[in-house]
C-alpha positions as CSV (number, residue, x, y, z in Angstrom):
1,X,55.3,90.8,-9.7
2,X,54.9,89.0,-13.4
3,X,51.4,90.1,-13.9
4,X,52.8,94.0,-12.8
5,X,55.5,93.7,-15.2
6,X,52.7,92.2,-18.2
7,X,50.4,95.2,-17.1
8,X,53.0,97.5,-17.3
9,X,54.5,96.0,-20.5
10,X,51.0,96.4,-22.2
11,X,50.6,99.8,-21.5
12,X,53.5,100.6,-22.3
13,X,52.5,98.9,-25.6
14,X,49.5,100.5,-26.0
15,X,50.5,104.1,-25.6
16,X,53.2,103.4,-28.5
17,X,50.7,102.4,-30.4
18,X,48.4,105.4,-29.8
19,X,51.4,107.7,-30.4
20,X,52.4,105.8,-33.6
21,X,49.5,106.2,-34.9
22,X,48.4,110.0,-34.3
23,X,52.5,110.6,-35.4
24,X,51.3,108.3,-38.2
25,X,47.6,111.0,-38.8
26,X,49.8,114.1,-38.7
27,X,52.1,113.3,-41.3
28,X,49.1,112.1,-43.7
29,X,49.2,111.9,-46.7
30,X,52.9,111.7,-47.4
31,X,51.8,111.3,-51.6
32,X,48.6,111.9,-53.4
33,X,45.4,110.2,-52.8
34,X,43.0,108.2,-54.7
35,X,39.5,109.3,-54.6
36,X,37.4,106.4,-56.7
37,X,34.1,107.3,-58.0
38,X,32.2,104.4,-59.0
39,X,30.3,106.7,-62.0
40,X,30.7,108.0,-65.7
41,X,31.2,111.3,-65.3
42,X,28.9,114.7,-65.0
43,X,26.3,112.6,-61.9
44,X,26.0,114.0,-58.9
45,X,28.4,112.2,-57.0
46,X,31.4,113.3,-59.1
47,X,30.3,116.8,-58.5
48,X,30.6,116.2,-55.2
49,X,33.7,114.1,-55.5
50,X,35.4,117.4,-57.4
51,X,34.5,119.8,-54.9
52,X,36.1,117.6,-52.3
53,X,39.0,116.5,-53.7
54,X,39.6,120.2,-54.6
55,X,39.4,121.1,-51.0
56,X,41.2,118.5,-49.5
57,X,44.0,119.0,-51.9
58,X,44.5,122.4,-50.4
59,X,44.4,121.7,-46.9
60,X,46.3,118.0,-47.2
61,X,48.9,119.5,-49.8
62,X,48.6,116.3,-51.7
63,X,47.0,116.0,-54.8
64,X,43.2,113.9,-54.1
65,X,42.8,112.7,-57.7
66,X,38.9,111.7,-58.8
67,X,39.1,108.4,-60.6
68,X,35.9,107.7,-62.2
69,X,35.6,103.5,-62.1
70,X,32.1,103.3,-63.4
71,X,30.0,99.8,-64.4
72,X,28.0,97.4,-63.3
73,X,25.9,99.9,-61.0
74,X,28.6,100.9,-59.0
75,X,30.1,98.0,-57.8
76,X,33.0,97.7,-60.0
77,X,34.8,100.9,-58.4
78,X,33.1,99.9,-54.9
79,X,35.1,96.6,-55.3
80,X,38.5,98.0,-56.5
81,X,37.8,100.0,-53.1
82,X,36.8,97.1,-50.5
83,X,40.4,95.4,-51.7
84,X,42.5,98.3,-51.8
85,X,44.8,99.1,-48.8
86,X,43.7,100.5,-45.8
87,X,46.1,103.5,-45.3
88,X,43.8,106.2,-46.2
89,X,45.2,106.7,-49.9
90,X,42.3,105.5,-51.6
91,X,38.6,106.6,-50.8
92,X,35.4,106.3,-51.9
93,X,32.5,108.3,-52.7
94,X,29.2,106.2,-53.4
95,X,25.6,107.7,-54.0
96,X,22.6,105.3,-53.3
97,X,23.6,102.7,-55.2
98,X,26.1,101.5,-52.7
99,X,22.9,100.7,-50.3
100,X,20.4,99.6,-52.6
101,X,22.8,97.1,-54.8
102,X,23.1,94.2,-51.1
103,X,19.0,94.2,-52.4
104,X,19.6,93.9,-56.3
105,X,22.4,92.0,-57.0
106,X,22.5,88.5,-56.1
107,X,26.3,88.8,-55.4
108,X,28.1,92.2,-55.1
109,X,31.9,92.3,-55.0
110,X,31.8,94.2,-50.9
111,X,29.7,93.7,-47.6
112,X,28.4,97.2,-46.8
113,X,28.7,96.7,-43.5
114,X,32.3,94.7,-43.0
115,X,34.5,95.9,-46.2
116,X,34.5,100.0,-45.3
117,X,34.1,102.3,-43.1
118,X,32.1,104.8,-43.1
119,X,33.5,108.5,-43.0
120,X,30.9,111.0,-43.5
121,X,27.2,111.7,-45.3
122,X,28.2,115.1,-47.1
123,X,25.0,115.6,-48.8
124,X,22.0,114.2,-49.9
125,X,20.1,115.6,-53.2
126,X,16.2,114.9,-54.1
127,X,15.8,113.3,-57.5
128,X,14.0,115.6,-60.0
129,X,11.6,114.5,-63.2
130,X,11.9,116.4,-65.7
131,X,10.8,116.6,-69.3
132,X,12.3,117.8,-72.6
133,X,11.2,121.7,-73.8
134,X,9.4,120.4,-76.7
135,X,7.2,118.2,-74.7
136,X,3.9,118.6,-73.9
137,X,4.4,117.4,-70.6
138,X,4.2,120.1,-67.9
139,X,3.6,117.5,-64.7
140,X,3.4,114.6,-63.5
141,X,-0.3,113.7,-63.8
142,X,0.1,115.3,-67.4
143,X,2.5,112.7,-67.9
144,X,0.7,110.1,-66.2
145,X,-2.0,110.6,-68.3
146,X,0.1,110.7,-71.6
147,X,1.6,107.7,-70.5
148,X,-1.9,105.7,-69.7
149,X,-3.5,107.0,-73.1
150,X,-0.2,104.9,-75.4
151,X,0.8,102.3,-73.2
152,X,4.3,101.1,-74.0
153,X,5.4,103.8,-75.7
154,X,7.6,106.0,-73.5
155,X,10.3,105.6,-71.6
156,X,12.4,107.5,-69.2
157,X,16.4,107.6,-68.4
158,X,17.3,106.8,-65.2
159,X,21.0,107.2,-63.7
160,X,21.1,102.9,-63.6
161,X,19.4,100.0,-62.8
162,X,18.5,100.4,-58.7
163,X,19.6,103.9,-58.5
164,X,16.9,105.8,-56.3
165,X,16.3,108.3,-59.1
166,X,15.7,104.7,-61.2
167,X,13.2,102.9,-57.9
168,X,11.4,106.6,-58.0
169,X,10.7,106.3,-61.8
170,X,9.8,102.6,-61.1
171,X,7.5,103.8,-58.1
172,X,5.8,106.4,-59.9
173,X,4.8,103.5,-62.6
174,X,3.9,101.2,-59.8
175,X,2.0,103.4,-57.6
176,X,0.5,105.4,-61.3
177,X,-0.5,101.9,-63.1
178,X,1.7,103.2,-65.8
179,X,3.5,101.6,-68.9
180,X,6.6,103.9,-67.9
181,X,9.7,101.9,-69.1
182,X,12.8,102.9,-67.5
183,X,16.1,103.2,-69.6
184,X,19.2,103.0,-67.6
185,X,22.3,104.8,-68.5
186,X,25.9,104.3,-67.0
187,X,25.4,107.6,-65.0
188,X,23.4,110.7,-64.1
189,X,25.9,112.8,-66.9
190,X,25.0,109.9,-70.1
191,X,21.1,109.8,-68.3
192,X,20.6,114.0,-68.2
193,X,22.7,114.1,-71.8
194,X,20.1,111.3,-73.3
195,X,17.1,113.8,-72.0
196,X,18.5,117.1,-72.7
197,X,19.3,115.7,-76.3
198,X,15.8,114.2,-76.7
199,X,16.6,111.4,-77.3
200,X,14.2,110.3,-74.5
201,X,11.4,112.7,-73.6
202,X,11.7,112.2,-69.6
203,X,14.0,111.4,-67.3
204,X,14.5,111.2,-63.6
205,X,18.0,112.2,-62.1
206,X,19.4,113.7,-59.2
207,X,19.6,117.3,-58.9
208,X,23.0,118.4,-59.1
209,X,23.5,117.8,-62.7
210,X,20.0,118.4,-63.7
211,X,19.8,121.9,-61.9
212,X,22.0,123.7,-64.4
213,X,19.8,122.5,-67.3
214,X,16.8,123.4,-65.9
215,X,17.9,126.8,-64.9
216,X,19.2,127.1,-68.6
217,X,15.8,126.2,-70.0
218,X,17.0,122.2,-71.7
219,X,14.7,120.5,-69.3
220,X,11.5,121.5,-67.9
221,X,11.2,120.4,-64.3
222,X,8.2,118.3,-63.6
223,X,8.6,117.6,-60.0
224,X,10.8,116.7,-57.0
225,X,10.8,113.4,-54.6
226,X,11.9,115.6,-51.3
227,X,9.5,116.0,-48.1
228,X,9.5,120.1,-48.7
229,X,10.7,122.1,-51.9
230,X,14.1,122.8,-52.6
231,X,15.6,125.9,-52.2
232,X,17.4,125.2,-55.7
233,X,14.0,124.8,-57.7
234,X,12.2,126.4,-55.4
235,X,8.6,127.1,-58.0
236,X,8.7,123.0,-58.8
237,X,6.3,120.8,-56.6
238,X,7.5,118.4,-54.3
239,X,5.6,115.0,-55.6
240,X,2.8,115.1,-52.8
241,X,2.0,118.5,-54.0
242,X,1.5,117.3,-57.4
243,X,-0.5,114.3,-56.3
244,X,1.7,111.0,-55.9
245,X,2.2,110.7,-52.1
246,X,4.9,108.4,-50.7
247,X,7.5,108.7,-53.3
248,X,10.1,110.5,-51.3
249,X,14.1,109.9,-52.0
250,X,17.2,111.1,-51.8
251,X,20.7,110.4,-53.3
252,X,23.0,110.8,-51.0
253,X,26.9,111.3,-51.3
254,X,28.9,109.5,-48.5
255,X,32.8,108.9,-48.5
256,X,34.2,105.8,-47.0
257,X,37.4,104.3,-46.8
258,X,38.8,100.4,-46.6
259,X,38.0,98.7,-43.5
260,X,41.3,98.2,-41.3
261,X,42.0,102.2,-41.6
262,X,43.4,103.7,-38.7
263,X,40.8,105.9,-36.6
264,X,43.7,108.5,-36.8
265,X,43.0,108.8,-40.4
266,X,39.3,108.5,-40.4
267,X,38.7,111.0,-37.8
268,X,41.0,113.4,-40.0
269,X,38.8,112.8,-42.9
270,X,36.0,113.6,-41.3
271,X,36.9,116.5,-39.4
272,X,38.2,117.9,-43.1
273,X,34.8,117.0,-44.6
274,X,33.0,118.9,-41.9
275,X,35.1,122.0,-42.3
276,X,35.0,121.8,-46.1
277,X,31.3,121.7,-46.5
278,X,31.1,124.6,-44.2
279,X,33.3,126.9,-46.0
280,X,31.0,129.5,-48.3
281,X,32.4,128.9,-51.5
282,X,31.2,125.3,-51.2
283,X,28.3,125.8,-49.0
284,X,27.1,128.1,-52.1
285,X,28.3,126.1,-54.5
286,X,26.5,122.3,-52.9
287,X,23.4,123.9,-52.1
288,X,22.7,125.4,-55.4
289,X,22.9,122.1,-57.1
290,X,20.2,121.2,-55.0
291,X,22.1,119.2,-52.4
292,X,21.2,119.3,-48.4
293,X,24.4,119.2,-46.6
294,X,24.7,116.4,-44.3
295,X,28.1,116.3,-42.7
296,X,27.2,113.2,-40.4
297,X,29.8,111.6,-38.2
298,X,30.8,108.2,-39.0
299,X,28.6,106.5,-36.5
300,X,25.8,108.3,-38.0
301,X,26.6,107.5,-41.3
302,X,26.9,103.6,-40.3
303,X,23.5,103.3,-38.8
304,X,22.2,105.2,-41.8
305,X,24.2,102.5,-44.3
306,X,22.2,100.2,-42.2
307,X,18.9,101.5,-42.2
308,X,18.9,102.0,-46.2
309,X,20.3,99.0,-46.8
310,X,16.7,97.2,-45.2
311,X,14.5,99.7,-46.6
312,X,15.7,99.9,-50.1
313,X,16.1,95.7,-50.4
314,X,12.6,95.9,-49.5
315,X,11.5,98.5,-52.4
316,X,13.5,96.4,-54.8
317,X,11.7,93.0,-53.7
318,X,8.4,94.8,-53.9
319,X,9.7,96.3,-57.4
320,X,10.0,92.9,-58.8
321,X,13.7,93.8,-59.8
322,X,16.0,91.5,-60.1
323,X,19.9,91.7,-61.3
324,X,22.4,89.0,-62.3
């Protein structure tokens, strides 16, 4: 008769808590939301982060304010993130750098696989080299060349230290035999800026805020690190095609939340990301920039985490780069 009554009781139990929290999911958000990116502005991820946030504001009828938390490669805002409260009023969108930083830092303020989790993949961009107009430089082996006949005397921007635009730029030197110093900004916006400005003569970025330069004629597009061409550059080589094989990467442009949220409010994220990204107006808009829309689930986007965690820590080791 006791153990009925403990059954009972725990059942009883359980489906209050169920009900509390999908009552709980419904009425979410209840006040605006916090949406950290851990970037200066103008990089790819705060384009993303923008579109979102504009989206979700609509449909959530709660203002989702981007909050741009950018040093120390990311891990600054990815911090303020791990120890903020899991109720689903703060997110995060990360790029790369939140699964290629376990490999670079010798001590990062989060555990990418304990502190968050994962909501979504949205999209993933190639990373583009480009060159300013009054370059020379029309490719890569062109600059490969330039770069072997005065060693030590250019350098190209890079989004930060351990960024995958920053390990392609770093690969290309490796695999080339180049002296190809890499200078790297606080951001894809200061990195595209530095380049566009000419203040360097190359750089290598993502492509969502190097598209609209290209297409306006301040940076000449030398290549692409994707498998195929992209449908946003569609007349630039992928690297393969211009000679370099193995140097493919992607940024991609993932939204997590605290570890501890509810699965109410996770699997309401998520179904919002998946109707957001396939809405026109956004659809149009992401894939012009140059970005593949993802739109993974959040198991998918786990054992992603965890596959480009190993693979990256291994580029980095093989890179010789090391980070205080």
């Amino acid at each position: 008769m006791k153990m009925m009554l403990r059954c009972v009781s725990a059942t009883v139990c359980l489906a209050v808590a169920l009900a509390s929290g999908l009552a709980g999911a419904q009425q979410y958000p209840t006040r605006p939301v916090r949406m950290i990116v851990p970037f200066a502005p103008g990089g790819p991820t705060v384009v993303s982060a923008r579109l979102i946030a504009a989206k979700l504001t609509e449909s959530l009828r709660q203002q989702v304010v981007v909050d741009n938390r950018a040093g120390a490669g990311g891990n600054i805002g990815i911090g303020l993130v791990a120890n903020a409260g899991a109720d689903g009023y703060t997110l995060l969108m990360v790029s790369s750098s939140f699964v290629v930083n376990p490999g670079l830092y010798k001590k990062i303020p989060y555990d990418p696989y304990k502190s968050f989790i994962p909501v979504s993949n949205v999209a993933a961009s190639p990373n583009v080299f480009t060159a300013h107009p009054s370059s020379p430089v029309k490719s890569i082996a062109e600059l490969v060349n330039l770069a072997k006949s005065s060693p030590g005397k250019f350098n190209i921007g890079t989004p930060g230290i351990g960024t995958t635009p920053d390990l392609s730029a770093r690969l290309l030197a490796l695999t080339a035999k180049i002296d190809l110093a890499p200078i790297p900004f606080g951001g894809a916006g200061p990195a595209v800026a530095a380049v566009v400005g000419n203040q360097l003569p190359f750089g290598c970025t993502a492509m969502p805020p190097t598209t609209p330069h290209i297409q306006a004629g301040r940076l000449r597009p030398l290549a692409v690190t994707s498998a195929k061409r992209s449908a946003a550059l569609p007349n630039v080589p992928t690297m393969e095609e211009a000679g370099f094989k193995g140097q493919e990467a992607d940024t991609l442009q993932g939204l997590l939340v605290p570890a501890g949220t509810s699965k109410a409010i996770v699997d309401k994220l998520h179904a919002e990301i998946v109707r957001i990204v396939a809405l026109p107006d956004v659809k149009e808009r992401v894939v012009g920039l140059g970005f593949d829309i993802i739109a993974s689930s959040p198991q998918q986007f786990s054992a992603q985490i965890k596959t480009e965690v190993e693979k990256w820590t291994k580029v980095v080791k093989n890179a010789g780069i090391e980070v205080q």
